[in-house]
N, C-alpha and C positions, 0 to 999 in steps of 0.2 A: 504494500500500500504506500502511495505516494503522500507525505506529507509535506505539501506548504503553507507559508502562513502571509496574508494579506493584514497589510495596516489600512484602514482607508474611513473617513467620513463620508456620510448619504445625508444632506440633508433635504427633508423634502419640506415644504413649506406652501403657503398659499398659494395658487397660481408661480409655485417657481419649487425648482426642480437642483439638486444642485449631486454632483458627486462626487466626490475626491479619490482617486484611487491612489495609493503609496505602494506600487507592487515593489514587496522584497524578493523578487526574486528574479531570474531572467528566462522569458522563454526560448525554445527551442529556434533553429530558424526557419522561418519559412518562406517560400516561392513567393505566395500573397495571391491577390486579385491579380489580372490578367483581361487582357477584353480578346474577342475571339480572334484568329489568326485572321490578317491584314485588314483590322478594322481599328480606328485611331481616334474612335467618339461612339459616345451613347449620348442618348435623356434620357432622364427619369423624371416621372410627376411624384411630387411630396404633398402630403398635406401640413399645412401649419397650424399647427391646433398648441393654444396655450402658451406660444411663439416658440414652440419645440416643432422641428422637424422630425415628421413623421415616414419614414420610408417602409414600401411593400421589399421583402426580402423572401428568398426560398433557400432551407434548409435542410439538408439532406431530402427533396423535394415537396416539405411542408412548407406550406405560405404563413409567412408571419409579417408581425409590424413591430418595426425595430425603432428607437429614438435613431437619428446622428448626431452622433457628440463629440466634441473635440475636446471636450473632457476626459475621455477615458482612454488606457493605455490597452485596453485586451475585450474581446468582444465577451459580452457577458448576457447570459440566457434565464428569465428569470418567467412565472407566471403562465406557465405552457398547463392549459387545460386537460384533465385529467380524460376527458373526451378524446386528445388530440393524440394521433400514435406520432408519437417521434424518436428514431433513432439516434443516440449517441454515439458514435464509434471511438474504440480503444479508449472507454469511458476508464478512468481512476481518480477514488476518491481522496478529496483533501477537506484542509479544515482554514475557516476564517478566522485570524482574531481580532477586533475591534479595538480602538486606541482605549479601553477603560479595561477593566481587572474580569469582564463577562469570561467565561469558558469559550472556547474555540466552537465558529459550528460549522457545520458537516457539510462539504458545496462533492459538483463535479469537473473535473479536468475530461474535456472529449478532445480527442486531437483526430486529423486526417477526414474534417468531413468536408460535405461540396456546400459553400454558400453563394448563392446568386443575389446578384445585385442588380437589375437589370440585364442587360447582356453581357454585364463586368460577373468575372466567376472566381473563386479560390475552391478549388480540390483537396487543399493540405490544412483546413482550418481547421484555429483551435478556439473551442470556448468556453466559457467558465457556467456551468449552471445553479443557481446560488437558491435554496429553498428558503430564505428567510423573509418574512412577512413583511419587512419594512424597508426590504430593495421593491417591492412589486407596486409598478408605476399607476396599473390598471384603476384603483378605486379613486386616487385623486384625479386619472385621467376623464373616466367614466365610460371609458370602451379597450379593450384589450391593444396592450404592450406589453409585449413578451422579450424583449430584451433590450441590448445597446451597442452598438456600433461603434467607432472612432480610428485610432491610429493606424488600425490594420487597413483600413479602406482607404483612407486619407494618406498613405505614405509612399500609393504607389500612381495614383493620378493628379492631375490639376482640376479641381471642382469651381466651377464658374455657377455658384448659389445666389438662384432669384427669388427672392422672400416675396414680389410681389403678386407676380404671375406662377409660380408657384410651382418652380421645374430646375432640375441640376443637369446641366452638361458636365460628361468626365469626358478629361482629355489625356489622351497619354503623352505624357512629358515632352519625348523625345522628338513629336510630330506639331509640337502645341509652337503659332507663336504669337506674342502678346502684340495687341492692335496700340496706337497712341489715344489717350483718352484725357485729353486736360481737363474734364471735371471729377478725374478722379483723385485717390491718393495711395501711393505703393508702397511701403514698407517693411523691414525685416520680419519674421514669425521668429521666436528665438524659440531652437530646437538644440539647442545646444549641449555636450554632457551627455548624449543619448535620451534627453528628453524626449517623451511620447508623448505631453501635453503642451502646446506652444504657449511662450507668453507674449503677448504685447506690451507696446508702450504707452502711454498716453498722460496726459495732465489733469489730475482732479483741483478744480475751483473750489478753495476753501474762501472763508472772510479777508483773508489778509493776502492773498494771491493763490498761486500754483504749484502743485506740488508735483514730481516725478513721480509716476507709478508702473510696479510693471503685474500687471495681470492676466491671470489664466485665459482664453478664450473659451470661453465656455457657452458652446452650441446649446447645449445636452440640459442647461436652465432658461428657466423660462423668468427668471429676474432682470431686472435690469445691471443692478449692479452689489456684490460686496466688499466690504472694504474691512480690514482686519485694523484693529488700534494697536497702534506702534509709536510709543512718548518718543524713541530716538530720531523718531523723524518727523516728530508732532502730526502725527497722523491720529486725529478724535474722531470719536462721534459728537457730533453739533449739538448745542446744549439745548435746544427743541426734539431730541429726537425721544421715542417714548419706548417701555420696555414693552417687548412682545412677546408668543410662542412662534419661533421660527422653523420647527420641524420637527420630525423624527428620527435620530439617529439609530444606527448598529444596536449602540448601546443605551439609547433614550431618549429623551424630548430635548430640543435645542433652543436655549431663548437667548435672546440678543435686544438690538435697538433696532427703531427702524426710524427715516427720517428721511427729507430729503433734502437732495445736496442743491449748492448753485448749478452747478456744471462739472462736465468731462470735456477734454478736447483731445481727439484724435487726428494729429494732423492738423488739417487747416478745419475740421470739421468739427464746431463745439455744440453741444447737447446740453441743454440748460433742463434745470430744474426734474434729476433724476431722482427718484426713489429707489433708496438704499439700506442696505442694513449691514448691522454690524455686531456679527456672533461674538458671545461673550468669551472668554480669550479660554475658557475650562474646554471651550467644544474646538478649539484650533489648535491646541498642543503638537508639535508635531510636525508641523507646517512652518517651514522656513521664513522666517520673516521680513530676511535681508535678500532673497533672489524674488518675493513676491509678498503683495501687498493685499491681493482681494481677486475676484473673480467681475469677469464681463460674459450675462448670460443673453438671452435670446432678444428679451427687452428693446435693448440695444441695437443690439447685430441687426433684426428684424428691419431696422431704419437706413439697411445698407444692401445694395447687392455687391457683393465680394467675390473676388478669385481667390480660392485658398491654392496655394498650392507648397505644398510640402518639400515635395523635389527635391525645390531650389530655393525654398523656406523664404517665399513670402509671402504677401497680401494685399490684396489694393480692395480699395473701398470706395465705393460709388452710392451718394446719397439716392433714396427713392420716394416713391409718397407716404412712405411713412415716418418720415424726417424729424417736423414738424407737430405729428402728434404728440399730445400731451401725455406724463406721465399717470397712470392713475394706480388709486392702491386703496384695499379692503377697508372701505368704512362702518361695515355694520359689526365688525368683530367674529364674526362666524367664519370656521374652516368646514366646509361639507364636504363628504367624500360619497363616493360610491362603495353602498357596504353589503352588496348580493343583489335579491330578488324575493319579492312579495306577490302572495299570492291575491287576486284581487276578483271578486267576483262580482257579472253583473249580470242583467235582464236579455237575453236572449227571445226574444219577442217574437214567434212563430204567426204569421195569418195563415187561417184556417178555416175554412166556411163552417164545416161539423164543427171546432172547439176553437174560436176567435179568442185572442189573449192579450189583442194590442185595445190596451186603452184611448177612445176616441173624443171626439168635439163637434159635434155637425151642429148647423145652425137651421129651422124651419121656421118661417112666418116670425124671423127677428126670435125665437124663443131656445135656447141653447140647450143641447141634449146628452150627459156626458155617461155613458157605456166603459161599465169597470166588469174587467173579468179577471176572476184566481187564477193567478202564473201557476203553474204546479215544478217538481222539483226541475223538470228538465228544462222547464225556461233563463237556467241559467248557465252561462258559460264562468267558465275559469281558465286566467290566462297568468303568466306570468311577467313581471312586470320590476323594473330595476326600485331599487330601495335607494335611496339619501339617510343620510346619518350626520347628525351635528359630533365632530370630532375634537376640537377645541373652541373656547368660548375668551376672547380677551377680557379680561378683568377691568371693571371699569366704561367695557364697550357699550353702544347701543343697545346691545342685542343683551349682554348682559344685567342691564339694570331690566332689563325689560322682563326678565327671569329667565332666559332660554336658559340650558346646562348642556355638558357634554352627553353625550349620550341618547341624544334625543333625537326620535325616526322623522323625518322631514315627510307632511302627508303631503302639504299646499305652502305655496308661496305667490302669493299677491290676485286670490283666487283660482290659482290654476293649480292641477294635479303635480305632483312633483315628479312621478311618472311621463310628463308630456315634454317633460326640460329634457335636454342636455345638459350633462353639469358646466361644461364651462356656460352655457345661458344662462343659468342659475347662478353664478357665481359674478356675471357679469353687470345682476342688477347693483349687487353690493358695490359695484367699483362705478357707480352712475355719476348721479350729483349728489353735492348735500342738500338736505330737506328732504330727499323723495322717502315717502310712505312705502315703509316693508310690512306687510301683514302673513305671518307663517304660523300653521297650522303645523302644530306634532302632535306626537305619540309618543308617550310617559310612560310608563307599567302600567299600560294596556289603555289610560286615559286620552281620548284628545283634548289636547290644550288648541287656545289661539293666542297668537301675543302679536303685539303691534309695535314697532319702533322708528324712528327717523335718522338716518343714514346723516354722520354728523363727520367733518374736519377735524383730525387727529393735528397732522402738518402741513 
């Protein structure tokens, strides 16, 4: 039995997504992706959901939906349906340990399998498949993600990623050449050291000027930006920023600050008024503080169409129509997730000449006539139906004085089923304006409540 041991932080957080891996160890080498013989481009369509890209992938020829992240160093396999038959090949077991004093747990090593990425393919791949509840993307997503993507794909093409229109060209390296584009801006990736995660550069706008940062690029979240507190380089969190629940780690819940900043400038390109946070320094141990300073996740990136390319480690950056938009961030205090499926039962209405069962309304000579017949049991269907769960409640929040708690089954939100949402639409009324009227309806130990709140300016 193969033992390895991973250090890494996961944190997941409201609409943002984050992951750190620290692999201690080094894999095997492999061939990589490849595009078919004498072919020197694909597309792919993504979806961007929750400003994570979303990519269709095939796995030993199971179709799955993979994040891309530039985050992570090793492809990793989590949330695969017990329905879904999937093969591992030359599976051996390892174990994780988390940066806290938790026991190691229990993942898979598969090496040698075929992954497709469009008509880009690896036959020698390796990936990690992790059974632990709180790598699994799916509930905050609120539709299936079974794993994550990053250095392995990213090391051996040039990706030309359009967040607007919603499609990645690969180009193989060696055939690719870059066009002249003065609205753009091109810059080192620092891959440097054997890095698998690049960092950039850029300036964060405090009160008193600009400061140097270099930060992770990070696809693979759906934040805009974090920033780590570092007194040797007066790097704070801003004295408006408020304490929050920022996620769940490996090894437990993660809280920090959130707040936001004046600005970022990348290049000639400055981004005012981003929303940030900044984990309390017990959940970053670990993390070098002097080669990096915080993470740049989707938020961001989202407001640019970019050539990554690895290759020859750089990146240029071309603003789009998402430039311009404003930041916005969770004002009613509720984290929802997706937490299964409920069963729901309704009227099944049969017309029947011999046993009629649909309740009517006919009008004669202005006099109205209303016809009620007994449904019997078969007039009713049963279907199944996605369940909402309130997972944390900010202290102090709207939603909290209002009396919601954690734990509580989400029936209705603002008269509608909570069933008929998507969670990111759900989640997106809370990031609206202030003032607007939330009215949600749950379910307590077995009671429905209703409660009523106003979506209120934190920063």
């Amino acid at each position: 039995m193969e033992i390895l041991y991973w250090d890494f932080y996961h944190f997941l957080k409201e609409k943002a997504l984050i992951l750190f891996l620290l692999v201690s160890f080094t894999l095997n080498a492999q061939e990589g992706f490849k595009l078919p013989q004498g072919q020197t481009s694909d597309k792919i369509k993504f979806e961007l959901a929750n400003n994570l890209i979303i990519i269709p992938v095939e796995l030993n020829g199971v179709k799955l939906s993979f994040i891309l992240d530039t985050g992570v160093g090793s492809t990793i396999l989590f949330s695969i349906d017990k329905r879904e038959s999937l093969e591992l090949k030359n599976a051996s077991k390892i174990y994780l340990r988390g940066l806290g004093n938790e026991a190691p747990a229990e993942a898979i090593k598969s090496t040698n399998n075929l992954l497709k990425i469009g008509e880009t393919y690896s036959d020698d791949h390796t990936v990690y498949m992790i059974f632990d509840e709180s790598m699994n993307f799916s509930p905050l997503m609120g539709f299936p993600i079974h794993g994550i993507i990053g250095y392995d794909f990213f090391k051996k093409f040039i990706l030309n990623i359009n967040y607007t229109k919603e499609y990645i060209k690969i180009y193989d390296p060696e055939s690719y050449t870059y066009k002249k584009c003065r609205k753009c801006y091109q810059t080192d990736l620092d891959l440097s050291n054997g890095r698998k995660r690049p960092l950039i550069k850029a300036k964060y706008k405090t009160s008193t000027g600009y400061l140097d940062v270099n930060l992770l690029l990070d696809s693979g979240s759906s934040s805009a930006l974090w920033l780590f507190e570092n007194s040797e380089i007066n790097l704070k969190a801003p004295s408006d920023s408020f304490d929050d629940f920022l996620g769940t780690g490996f090894n437990g819940e993660i809280y920090g600050k959130k707040t936001k900043v004046k600005g970022l400038a990348i290049g000639d390109f400055e981004i005012k008024e981003i929303t940030a946070s900044f984990p309390d320094s017990l959940y970053i141990q670990g993390i070098s503080l002097k080669s990096r300073q915080g993470s740049i996740g989707g938020s961001v990136l989202k407001r640019f169409n970019m050539i990554i390319d690895y290759p020859n480690k750089k990146i240029t950056y071309k603003k789009n129509s998402f430039f311009d938009k404003p930041f916005h961030y969770n004002m009613s205090g509720l984290t929802i997730q997706h937490s299964g499926v409920r069963v729901l039962k309704d009227y099944n209405i049969r017309r029947s000449p011999s046993r009629p069962s649909l309740d009517f309304v006919t009008k004669d000579n202005g006099k109205i006539s209303i016809n009620v017949f007994k449904a019997d049991a078969s007039s009713f269907v049963y279907s199944l139906q996605p369940e909402y769960k309130i997972t944390e409640v900010r202290p102090d929040s709207p939603a909290a004085i209002a009396g919601l708690l954690k734990g509580d089954k989400v029936l209705e939100v603002n008269g509608r089923a909570s069933h008929l949402y998507k969670l990111s639409d759900m989640n997106d009324l809370f990031y609206s304006e202030e003032g607007k009227k939330i009215t949600i309806k749950v379910e307590r130990l077995g009671v429905v409540i209703k409660f009523t709140f106003y979506l209120k300016k934190v920063i």
